[in-house]
PDB file of N, CA, C, O and CB in Angstrom:
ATOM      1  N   UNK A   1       0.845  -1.186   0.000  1.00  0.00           N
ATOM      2  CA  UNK A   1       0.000   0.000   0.000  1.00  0.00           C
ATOM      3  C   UNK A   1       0.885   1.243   0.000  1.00  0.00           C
ATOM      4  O   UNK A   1       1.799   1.438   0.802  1.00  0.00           O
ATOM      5  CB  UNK A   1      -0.958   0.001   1.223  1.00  0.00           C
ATOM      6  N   UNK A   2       0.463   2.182  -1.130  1.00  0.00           N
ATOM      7  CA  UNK A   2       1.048   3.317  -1.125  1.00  0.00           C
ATOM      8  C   UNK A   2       0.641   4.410   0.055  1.00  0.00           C
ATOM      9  O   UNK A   2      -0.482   4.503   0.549  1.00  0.00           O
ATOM     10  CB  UNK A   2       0.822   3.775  -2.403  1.00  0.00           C
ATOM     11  N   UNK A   3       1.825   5.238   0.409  1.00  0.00           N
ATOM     12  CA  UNK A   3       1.201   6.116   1.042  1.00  0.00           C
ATOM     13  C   UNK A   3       0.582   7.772   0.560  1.00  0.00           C
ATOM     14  O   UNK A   3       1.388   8.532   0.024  1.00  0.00           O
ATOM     15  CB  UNK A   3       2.039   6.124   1.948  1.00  0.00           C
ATOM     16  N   UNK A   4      -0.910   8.256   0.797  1.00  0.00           N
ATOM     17  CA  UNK A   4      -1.350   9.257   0.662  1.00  0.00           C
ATOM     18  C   UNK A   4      -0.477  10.112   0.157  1.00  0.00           C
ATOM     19  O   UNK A   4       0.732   9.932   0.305  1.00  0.00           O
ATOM     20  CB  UNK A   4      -1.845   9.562   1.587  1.00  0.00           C
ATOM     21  N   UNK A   5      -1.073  11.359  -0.636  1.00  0.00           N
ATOM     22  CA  UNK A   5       0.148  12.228  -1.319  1.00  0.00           C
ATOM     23  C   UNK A   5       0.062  13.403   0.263  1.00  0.00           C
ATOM     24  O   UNK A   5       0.906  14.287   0.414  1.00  0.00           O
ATOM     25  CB  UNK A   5      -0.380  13.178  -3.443  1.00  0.00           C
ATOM     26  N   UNK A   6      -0.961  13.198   1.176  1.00  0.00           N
ATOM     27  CA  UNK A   6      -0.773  13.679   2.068  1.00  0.00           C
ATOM     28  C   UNK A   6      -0.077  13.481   3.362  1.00  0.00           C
ATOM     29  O   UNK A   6       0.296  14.330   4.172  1.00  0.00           O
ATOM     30  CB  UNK A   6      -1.508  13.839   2.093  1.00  0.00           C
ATOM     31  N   UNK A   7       0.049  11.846   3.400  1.00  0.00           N
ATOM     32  CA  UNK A   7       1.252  11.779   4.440  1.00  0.00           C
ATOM     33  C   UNK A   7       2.819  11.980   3.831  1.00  0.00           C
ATOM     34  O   UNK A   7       3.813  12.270   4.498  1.00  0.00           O
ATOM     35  CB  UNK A   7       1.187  10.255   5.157  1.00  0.00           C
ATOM     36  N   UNK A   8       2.741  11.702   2.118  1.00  0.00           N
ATOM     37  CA  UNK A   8       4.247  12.157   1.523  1.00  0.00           C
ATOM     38  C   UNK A   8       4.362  13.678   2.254  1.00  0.00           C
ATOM     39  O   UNK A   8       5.363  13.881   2.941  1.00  0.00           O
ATOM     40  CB  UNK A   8       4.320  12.274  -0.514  1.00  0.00           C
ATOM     41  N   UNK A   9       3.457  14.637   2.130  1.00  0.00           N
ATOM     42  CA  UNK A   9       3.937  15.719   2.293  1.00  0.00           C
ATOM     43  C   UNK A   9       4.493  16.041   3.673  1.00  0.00           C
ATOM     44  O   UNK A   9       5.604  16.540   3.854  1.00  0.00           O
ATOM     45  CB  UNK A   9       3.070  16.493   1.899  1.00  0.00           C
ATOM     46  N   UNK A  10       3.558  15.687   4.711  1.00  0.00           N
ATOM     47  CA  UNK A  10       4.433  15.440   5.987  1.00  0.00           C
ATOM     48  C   UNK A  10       5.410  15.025   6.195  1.00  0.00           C
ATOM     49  O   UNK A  10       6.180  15.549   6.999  1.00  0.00           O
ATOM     50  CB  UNK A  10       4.124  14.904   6.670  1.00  0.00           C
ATOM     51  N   UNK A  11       5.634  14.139   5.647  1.00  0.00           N
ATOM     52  CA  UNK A  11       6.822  13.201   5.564  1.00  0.00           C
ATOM     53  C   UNK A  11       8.144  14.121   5.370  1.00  0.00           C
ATOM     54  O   UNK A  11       9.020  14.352   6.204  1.00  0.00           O
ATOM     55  CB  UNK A  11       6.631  12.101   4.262  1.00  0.00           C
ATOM     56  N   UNK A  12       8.028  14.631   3.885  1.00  0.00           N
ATOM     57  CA  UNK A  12       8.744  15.171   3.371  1.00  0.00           C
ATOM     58  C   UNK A  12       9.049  17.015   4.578  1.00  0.00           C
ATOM     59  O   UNK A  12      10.062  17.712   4.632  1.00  0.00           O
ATOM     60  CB  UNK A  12       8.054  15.075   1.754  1.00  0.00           C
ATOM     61  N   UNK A  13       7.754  17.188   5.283  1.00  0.00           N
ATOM     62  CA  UNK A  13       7.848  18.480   5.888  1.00  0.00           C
ATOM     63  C   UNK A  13       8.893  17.703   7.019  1.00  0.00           C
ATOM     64  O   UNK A  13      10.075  18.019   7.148  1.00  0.00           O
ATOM     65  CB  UNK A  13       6.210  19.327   6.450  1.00  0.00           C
ATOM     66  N   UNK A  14       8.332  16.815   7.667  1.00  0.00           N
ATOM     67  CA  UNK A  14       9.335  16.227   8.999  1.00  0.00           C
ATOM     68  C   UNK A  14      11.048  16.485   8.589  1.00  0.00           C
ATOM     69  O   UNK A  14      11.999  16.847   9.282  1.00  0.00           O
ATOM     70  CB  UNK A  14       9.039  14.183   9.239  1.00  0.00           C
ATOM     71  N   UNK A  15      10.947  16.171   7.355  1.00  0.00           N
ATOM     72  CA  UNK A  15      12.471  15.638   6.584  1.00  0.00           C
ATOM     73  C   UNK A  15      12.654  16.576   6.332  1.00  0.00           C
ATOM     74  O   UNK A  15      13.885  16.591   6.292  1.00  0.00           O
ATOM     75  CB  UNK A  15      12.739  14.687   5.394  1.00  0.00           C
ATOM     76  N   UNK A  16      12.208  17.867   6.006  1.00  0.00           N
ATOM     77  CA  UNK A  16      13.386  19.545   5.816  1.00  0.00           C
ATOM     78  C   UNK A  16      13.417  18.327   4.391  1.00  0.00           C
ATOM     79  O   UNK A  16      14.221  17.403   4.515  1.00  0.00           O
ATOM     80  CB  UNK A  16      15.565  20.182   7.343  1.00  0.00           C
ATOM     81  N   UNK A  17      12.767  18.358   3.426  1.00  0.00           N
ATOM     82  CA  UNK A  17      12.859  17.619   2.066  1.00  0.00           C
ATOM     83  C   UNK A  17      11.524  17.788   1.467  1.00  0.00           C
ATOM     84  O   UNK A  17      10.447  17.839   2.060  1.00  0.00           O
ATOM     85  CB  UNK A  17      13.241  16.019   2.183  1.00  0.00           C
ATOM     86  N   UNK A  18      11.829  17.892  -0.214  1.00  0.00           N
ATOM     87  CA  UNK A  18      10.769  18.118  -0.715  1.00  0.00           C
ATOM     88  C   UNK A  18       9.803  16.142  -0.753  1.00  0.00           C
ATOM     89  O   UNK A  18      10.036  15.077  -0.182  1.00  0.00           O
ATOM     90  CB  UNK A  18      11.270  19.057  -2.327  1.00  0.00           C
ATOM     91  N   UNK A  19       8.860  16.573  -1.650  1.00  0.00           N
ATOM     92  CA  UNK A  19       7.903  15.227  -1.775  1.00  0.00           C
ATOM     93  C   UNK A  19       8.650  14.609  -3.181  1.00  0.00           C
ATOM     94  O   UNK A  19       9.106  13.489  -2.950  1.00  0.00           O
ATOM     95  CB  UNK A  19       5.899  15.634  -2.017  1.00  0.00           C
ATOM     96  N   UNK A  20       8.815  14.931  -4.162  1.00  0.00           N
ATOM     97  CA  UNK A  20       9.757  14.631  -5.192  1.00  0.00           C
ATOM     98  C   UNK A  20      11.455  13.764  -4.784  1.00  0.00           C
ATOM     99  O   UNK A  20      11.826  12.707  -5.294  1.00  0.00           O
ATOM    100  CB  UNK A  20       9.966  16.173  -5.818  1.00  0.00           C
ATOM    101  N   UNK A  21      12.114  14.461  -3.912  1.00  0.00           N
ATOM    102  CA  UNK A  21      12.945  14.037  -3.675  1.00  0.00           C
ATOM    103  C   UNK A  21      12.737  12.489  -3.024  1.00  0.00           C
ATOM    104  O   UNK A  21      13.289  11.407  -3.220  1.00  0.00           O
ATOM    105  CB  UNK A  21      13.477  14.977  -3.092  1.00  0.00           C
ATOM    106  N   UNK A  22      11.727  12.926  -2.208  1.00  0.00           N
ATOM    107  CA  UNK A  22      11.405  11.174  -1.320  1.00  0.00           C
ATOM    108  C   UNK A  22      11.163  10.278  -2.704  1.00  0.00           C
ATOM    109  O   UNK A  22      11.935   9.350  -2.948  1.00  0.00           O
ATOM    110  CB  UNK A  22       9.477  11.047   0.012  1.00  0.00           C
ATOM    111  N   UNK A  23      10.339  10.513  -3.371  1.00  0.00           N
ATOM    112  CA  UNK A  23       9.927   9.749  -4.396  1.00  0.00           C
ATOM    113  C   UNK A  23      11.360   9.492  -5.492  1.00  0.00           C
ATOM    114  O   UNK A  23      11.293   8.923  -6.581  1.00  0.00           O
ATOM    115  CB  UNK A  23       8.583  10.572  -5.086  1.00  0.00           C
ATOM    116  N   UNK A  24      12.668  10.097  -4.845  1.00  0.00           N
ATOM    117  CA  UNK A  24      13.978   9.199  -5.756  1.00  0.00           C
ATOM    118  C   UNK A  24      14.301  10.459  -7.079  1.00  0.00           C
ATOM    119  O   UNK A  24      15.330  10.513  -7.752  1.00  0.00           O
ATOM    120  CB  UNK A  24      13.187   7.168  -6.689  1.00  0.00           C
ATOM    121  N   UNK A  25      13.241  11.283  -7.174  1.00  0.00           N
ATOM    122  CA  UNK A  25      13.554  12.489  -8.283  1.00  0.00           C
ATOM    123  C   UNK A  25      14.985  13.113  -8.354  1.00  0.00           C
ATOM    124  O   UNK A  25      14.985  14.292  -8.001  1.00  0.00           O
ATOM    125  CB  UNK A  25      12.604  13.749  -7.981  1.00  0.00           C
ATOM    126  N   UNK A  26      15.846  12.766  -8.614  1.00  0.00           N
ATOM    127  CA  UNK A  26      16.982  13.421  -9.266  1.00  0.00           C
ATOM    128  C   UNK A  26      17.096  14.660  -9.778  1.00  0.00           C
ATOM    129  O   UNK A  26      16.741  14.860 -10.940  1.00  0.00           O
ATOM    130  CB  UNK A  26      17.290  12.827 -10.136  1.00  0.00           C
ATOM    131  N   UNK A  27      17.678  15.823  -8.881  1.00  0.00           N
ATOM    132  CA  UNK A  27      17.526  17.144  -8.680  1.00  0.00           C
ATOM    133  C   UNK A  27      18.815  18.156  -9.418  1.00  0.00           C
ATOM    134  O   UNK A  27      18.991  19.150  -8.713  1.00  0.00           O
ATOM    135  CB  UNK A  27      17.430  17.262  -7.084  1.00  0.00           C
ATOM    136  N   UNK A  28      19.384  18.143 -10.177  1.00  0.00           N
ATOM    137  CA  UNK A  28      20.963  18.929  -9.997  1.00  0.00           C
ATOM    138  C   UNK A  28      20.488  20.030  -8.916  1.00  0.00           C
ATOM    139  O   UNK A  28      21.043  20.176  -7.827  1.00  0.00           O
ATOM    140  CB  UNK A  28      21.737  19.826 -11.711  1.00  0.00           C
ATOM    141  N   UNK A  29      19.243  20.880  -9.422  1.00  0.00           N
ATOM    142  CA  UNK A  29      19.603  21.925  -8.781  1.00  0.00           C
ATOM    143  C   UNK A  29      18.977  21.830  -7.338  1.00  0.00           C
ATOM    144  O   UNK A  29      17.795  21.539  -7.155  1.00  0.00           O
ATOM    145  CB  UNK A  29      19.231  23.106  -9.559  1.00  0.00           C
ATOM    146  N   UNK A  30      19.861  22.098  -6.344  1.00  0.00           N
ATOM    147  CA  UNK A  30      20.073  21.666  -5.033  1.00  0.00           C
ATOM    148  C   UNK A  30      18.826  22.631  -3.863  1.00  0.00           C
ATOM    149  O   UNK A  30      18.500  22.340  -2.712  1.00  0.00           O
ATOM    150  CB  UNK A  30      21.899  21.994  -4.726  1.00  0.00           C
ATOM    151  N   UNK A  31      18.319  23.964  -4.848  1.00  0.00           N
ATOM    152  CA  UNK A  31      17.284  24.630  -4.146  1.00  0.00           C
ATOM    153  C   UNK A  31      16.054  23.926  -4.213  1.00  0.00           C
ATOM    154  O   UNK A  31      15.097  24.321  -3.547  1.00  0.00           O
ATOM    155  CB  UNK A  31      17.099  25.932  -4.614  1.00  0.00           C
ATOM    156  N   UNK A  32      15.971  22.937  -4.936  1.00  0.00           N
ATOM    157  CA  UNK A  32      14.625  22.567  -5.203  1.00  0.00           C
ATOM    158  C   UNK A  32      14.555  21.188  -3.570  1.00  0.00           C
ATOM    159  O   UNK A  32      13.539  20.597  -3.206  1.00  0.00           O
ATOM    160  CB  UNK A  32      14.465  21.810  -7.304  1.00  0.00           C
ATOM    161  N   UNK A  33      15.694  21.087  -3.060  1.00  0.00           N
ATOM    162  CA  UNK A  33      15.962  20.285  -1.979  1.00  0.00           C
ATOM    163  C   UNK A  33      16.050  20.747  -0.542  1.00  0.00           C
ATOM    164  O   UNK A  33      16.238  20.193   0.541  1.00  0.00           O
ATOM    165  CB  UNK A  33      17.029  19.750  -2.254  1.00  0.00           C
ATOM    166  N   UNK A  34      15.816  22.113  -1.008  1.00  0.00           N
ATOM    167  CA  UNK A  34      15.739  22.777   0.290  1.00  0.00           C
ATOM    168  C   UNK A  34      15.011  23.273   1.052  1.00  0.00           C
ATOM    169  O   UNK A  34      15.541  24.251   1.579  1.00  0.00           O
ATOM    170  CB  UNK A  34      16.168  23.402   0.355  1.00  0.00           C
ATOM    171  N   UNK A  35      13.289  22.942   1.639  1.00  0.00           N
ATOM    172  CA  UNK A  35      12.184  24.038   2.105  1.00  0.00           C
ATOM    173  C   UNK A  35      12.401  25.001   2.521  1.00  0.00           C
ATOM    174  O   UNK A  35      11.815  25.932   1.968  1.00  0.00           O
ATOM    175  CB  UNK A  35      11.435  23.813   2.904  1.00  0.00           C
ATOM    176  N   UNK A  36      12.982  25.223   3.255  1.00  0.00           N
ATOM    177  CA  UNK A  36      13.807  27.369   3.906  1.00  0.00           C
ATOM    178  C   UNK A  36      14.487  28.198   2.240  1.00  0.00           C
ATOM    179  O   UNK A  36      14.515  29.424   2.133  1.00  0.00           O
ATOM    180  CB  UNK A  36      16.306  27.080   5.627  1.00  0.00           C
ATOM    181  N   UNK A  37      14.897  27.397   1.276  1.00  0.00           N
ATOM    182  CA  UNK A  37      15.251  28.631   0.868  1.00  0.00           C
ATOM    183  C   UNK A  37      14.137  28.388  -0.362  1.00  0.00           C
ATOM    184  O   UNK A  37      14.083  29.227  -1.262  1.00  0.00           O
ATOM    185  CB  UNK A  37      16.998  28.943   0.549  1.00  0.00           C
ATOM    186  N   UNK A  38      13.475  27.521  -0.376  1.00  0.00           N
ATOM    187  CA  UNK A  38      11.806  27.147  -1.421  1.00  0.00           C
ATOM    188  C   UNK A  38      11.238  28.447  -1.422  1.00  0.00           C
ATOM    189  O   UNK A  38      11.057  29.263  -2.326  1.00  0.00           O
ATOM    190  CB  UNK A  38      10.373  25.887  -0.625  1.00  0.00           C
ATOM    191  N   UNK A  39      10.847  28.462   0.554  1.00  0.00           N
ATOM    192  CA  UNK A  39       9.426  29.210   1.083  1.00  0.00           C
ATOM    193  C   UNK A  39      10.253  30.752   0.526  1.00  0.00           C
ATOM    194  O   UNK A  39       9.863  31.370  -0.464  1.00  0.00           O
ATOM    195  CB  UNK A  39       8.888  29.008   3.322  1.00  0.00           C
ATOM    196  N   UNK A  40      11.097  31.059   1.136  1.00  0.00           N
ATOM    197  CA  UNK A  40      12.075  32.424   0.986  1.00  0.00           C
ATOM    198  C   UNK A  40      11.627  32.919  -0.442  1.00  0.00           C
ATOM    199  O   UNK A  40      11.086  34.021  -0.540  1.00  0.00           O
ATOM    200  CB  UNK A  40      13.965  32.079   1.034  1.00  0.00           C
ATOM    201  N   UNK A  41      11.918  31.830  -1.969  1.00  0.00           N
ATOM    202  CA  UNK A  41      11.413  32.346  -3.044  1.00  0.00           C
ATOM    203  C   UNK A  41      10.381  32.447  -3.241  1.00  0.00           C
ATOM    204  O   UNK A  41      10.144  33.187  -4.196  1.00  0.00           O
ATOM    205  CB  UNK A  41      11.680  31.995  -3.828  1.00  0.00           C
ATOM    206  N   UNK A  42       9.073  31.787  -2.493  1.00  0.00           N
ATOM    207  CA  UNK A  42       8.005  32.043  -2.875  1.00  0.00           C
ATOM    208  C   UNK A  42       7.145  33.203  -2.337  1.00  0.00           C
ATOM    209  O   UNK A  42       6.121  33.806  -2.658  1.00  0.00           O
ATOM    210  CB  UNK A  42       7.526  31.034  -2.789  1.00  0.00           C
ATOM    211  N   UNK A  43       8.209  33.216  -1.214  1.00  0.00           N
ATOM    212  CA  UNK A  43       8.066  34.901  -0.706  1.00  0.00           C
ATOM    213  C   UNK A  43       7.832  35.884  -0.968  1.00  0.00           C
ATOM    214  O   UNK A  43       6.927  36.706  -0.827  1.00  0.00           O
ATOM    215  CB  UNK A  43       8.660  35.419  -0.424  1.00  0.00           C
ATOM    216  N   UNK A  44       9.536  35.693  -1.763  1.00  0.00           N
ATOM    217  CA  UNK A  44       9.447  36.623  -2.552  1.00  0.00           C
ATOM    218  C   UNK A  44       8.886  37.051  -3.958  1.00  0.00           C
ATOM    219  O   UNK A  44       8.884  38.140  -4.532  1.00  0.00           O
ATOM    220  CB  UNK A  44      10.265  36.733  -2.523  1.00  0.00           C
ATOM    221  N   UNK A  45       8.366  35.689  -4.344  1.00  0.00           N
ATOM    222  CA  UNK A  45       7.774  36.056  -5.366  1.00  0.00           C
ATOM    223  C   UNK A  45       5.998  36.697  -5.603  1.00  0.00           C
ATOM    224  O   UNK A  45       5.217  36.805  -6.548  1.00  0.00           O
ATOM    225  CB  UNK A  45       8.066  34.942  -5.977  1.00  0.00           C
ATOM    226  N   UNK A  46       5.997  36.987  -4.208  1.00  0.00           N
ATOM    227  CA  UNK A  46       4.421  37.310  -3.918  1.00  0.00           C
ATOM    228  C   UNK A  46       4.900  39.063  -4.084  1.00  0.00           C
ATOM    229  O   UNK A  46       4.140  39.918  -4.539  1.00  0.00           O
ATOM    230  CB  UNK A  46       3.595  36.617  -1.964  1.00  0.00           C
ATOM    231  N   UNK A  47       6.290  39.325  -3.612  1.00  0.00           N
ATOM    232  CA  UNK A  47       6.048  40.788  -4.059  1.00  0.00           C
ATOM    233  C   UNK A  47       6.652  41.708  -4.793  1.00  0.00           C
ATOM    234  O   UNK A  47       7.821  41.494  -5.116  1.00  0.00           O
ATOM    235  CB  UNK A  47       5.971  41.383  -3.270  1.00  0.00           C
ATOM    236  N   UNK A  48       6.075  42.778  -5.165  1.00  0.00           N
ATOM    237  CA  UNK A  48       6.422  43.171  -6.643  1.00  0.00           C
ATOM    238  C   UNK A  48       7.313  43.403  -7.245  1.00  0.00           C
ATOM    239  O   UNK A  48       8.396  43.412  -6.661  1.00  0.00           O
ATOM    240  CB  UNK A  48       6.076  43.915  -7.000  1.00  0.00           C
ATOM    241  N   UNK A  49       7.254  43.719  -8.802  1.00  0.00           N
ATOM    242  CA  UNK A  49       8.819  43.927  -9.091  1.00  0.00           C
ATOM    243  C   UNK A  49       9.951  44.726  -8.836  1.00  0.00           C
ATOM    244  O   UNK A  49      11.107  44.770  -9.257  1.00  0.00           O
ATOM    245  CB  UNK A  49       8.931  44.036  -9.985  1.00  0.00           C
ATOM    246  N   UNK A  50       9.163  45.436  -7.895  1.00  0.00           N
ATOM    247  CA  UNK A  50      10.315  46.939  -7.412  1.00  0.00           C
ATOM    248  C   UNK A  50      11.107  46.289  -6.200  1.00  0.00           C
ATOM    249  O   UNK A  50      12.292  46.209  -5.876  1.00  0.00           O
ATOM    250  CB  UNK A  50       9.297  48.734  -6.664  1.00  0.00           C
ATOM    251  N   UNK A  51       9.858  45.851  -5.669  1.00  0.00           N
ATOM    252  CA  UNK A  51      10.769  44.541  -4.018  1.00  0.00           C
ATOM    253  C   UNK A  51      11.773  43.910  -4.380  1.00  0.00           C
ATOM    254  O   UNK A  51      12.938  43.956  -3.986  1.00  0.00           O
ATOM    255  CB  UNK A  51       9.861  42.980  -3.315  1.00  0.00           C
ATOM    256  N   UNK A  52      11.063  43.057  -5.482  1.00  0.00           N
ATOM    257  CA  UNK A  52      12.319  42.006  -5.629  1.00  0.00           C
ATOM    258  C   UNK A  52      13.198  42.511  -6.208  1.00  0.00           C
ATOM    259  O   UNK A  52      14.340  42.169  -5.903  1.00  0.00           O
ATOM    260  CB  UNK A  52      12.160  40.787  -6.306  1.00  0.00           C
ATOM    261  N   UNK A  53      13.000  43.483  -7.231  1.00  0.00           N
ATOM    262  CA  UNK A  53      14.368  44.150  -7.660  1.00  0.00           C
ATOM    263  C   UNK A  53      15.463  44.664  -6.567  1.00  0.00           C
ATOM    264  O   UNK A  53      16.634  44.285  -6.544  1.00  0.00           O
ATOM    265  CB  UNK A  53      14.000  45.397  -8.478  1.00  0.00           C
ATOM    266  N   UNK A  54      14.984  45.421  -5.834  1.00  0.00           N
ATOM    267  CA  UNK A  54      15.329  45.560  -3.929  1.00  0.00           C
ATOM    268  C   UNK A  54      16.344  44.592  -3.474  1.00  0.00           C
ATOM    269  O   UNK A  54      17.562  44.754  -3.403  1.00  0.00           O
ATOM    270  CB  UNK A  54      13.865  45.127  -2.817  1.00  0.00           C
ATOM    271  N   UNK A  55      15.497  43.357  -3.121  1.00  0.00           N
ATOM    272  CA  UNK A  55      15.931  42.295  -2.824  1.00  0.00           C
ATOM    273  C   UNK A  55      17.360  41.862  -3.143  1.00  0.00           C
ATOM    274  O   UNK A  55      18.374  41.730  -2.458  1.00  0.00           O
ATOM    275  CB  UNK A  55      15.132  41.597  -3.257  1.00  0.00           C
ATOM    276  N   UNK A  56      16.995  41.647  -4.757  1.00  0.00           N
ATOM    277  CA  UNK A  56      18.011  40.811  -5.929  1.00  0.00           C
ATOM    278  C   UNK A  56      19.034  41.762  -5.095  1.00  0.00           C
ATOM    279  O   UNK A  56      19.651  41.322  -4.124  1.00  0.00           O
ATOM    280  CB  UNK A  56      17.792  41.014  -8.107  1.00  0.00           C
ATOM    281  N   UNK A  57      19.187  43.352  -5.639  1.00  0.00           N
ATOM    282  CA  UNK A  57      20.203  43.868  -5.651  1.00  0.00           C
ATOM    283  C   UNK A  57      21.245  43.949  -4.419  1.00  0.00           C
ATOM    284  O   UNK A  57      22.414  44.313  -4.546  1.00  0.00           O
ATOM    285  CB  UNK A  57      19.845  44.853  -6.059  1.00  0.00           C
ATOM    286  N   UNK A  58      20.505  43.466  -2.940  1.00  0.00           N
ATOM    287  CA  UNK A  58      20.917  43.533  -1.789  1.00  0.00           C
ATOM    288  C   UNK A  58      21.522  42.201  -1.560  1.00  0.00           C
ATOM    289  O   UNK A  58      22.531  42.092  -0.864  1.00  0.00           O
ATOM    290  CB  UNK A  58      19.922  43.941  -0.916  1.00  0.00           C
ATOM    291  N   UNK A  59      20.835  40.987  -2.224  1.00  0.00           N
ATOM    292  CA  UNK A  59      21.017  39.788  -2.269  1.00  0.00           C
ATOM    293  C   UNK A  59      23.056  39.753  -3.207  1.00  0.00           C
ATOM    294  O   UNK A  59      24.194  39.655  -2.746  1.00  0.00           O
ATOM    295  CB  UNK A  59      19.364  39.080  -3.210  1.00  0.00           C
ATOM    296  N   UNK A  60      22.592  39.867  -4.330  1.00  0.00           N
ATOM    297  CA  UNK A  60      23.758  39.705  -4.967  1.00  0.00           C
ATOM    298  C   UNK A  60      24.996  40.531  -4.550  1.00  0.00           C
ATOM    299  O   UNK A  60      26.120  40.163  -4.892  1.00  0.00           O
ATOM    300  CB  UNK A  60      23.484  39.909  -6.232  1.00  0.00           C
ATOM    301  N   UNK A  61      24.764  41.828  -3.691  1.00  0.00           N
ATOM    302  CA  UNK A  61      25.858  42.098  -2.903  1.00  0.00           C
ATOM    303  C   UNK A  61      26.234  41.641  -1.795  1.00  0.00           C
ATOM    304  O   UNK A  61      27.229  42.211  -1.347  1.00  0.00           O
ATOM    305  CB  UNK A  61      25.893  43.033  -2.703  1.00  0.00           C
ATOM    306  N   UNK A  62      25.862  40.914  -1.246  1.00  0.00           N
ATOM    307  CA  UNK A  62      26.152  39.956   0.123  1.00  0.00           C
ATOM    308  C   UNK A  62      27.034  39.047  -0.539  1.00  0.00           C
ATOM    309  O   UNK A  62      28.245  39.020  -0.325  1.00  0.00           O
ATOM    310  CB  UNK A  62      24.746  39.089   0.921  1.00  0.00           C
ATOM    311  N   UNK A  63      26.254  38.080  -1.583  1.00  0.00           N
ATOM    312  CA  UNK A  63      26.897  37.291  -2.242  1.00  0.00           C
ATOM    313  C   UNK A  63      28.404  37.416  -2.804  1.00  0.00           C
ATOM    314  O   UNK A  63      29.359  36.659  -2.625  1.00  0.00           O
ATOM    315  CB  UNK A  63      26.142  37.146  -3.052  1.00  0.00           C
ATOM    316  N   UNK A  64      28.318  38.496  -3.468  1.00  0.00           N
ATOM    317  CA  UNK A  64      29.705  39.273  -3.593  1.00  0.00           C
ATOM    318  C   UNK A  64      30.804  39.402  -2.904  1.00  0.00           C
ATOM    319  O   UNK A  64      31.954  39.172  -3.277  1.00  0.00           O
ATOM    320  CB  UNK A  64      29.577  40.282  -3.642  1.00  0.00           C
ATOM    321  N   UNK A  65      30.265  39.939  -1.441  1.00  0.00           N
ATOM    322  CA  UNK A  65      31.015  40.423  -0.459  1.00  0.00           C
ATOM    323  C   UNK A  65      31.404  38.881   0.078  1.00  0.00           C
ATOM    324  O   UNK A  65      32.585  38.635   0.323  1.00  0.00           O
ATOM    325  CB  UNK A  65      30.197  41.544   0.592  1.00  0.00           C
ATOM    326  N   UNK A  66      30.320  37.799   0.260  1.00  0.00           N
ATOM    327  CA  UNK A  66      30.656  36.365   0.593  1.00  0.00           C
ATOM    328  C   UNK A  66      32.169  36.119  -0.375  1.00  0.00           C
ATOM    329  O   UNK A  66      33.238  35.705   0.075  1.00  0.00           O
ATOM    330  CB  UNK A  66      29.172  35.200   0.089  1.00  0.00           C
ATOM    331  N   UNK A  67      31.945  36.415  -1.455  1.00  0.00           N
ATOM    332  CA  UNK A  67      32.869  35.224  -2.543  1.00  0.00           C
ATOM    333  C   UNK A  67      34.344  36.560  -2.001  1.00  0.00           C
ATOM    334  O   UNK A  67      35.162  36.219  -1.147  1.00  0.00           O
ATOM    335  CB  UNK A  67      32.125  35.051  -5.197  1.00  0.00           C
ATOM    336  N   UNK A  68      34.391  37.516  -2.451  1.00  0.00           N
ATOM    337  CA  UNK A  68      35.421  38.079  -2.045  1.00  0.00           C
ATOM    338  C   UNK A  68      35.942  37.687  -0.798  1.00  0.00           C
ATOM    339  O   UNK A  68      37.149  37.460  -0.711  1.00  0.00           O
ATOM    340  CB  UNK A  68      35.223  39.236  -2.083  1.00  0.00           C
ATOM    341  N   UNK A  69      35.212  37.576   0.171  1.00  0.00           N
ATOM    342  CA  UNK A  69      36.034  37.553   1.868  1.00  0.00           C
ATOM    343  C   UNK A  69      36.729  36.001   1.380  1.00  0.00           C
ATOM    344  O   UNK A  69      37.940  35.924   1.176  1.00  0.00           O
ATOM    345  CB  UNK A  69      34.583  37.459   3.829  1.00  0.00           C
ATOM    346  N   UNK A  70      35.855  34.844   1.230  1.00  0.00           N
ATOM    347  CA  UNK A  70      36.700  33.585   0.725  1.00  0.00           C
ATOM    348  C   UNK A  70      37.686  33.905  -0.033  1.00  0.00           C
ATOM    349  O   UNK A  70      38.687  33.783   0.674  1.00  0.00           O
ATOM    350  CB  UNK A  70      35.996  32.615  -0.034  1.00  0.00           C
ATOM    351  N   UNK A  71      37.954  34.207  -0.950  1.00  0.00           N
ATOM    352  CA  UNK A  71      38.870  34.181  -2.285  1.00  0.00           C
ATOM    353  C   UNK A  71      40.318  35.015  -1.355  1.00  0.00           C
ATOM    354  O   UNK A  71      41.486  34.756  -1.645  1.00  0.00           O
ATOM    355  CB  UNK A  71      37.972  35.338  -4.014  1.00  0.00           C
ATOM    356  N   UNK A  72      39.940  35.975  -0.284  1.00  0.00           N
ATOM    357  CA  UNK A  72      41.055  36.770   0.486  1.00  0.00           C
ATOM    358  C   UNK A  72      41.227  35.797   1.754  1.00  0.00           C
ATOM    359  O   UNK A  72      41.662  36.538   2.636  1.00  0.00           O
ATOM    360  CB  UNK A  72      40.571  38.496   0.949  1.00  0.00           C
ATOM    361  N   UNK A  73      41.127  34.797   2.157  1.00  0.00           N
ATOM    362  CA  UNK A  73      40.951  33.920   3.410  1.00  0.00           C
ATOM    363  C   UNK A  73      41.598  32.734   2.682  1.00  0.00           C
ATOM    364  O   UNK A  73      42.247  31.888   3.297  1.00  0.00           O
ATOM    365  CB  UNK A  73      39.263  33.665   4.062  1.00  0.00           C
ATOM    366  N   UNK A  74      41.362  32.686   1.079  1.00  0.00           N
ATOM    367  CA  UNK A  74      41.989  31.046   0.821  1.00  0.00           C
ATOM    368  C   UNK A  74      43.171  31.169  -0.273  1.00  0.00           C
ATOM    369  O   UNK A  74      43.783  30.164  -0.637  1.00  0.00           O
ATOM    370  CB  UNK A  74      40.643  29.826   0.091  1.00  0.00           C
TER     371      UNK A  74
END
């Protein structure tokens, strides 16, 4: 007996994992494996394009500032 697509989803909520992944789905891209940074995009995708433009631009300078501090540390 299979289980409900509603206990997969629990399942998968208990597990910090999507319902796809349980089911063996082969992912490259590694956000689709992640619920915290899932919910974060769907977040953000509720608000508008001036936000997320906001966002992006605050986002990709962190990122920046991330890869620089490594690249001076290694």
């Amino acid at each position: 007996m299979l289980p409900s697509i509603d206990v997969a989803k629990k399942l998968a909520g208990l597990l910090e994992t999507t319902v796809g992944y349980l089911l063996g789905e082969k992912e490259d891209n590694q956000l689709l494996k992640n619920p915290k940074i899932l919910q974060r995009l769907q977040d953000i995708q509720k608000l508008s394009d001036n936000e997320q433009e906001h966002i992006f631009i605050t986002l990709d300078a962190l990122i920046r500032d991330f890869k620089n501090r490594k690249a001076y540390v290694s």
